[in-house]
N, C-alpha and C positions, 0 to 999 in steps of 0.2 A: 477533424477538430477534437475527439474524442482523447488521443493520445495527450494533448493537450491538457487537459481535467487531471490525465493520469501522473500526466511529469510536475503539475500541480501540487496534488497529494503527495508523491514522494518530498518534492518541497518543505511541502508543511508539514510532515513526517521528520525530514531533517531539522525542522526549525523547533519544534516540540523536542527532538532530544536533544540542543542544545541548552533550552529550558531546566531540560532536567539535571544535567550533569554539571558541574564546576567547573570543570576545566577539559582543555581540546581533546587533551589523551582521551581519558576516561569516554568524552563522548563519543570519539572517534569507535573504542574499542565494541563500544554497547553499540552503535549502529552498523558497524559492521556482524556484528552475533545477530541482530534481529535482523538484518539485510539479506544474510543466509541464510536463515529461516524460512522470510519469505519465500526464496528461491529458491530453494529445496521442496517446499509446501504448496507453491503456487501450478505444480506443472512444469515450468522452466526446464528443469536442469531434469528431474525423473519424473513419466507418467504419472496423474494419479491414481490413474487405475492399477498403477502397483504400488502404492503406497499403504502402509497400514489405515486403520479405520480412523483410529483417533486421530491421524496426521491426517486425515479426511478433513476431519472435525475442527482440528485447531486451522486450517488451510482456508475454511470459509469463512474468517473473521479475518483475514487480510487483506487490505487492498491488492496487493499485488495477484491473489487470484481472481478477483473479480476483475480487475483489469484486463488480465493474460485473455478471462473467458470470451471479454467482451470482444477485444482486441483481433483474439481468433477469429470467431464471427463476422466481423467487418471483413477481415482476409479473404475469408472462406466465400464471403458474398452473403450470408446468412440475414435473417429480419432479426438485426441485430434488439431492435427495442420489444420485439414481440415476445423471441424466444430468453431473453436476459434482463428483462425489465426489473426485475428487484436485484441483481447488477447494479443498473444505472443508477436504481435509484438510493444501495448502497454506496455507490462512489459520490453523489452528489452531496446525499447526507454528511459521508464524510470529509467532504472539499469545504460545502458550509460551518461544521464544525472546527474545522482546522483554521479556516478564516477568522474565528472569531477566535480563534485563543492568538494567531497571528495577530490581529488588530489591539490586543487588550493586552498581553504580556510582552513585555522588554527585554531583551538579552542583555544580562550582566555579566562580561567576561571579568575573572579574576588575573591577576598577571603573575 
């Protein structure tokens, strides 16, 4: 149920940047650059244990690594809420926050 929360967040990720941008282009091009980021920064695609320091750093304010950590964990068999507990309780913070800019803001497409 977990992954669940996560495909959530990406959701509400996409829905926030359509908020932000005017038009499909544009928003398409800026979530695909932050998409990458993610997944560059998250573990995915390179280690992060080879990754630089500060891509450490910017990589724990993502969802997508608290996801990946948690995610793994669950795979691996691991006490997922023991050993990742400020994890979960990062993605839920940010599942309730994204809800509420979901419920409160309107998408205005331009033509």
């Amino acid at each position: 149920m977990f992954w669940l929360l996560s495909i959530y967040i990406f959701y509400g990720l996409g829905y926030v940047m359509v908020l932000l941008f005017k038009s499909s282009r544009s928003t398409n091009i800026a979530s695909t650059a932050i998409f990458l980021v993610m997944i560059f920064g998250s573990g995915i695609a390179i280690p992060l244990d080879s990754l630089p320091s500060l891509i450490k750093k910017v990589a724990e304010f993502t969802p997508m690594a608290h996801s990946i950590k948690v995610l793994e964990g669950l795979w691996l068999g691991k006490q997922v809420f023991q050993e990742n507990i400020m994890s979960v309780f990062y993605l839920a913070g940010i599942s309730i926050l994204l809800t509420v800019v979901i419920y409160k803001y309107k998408i205005k497409w331009e033509a």
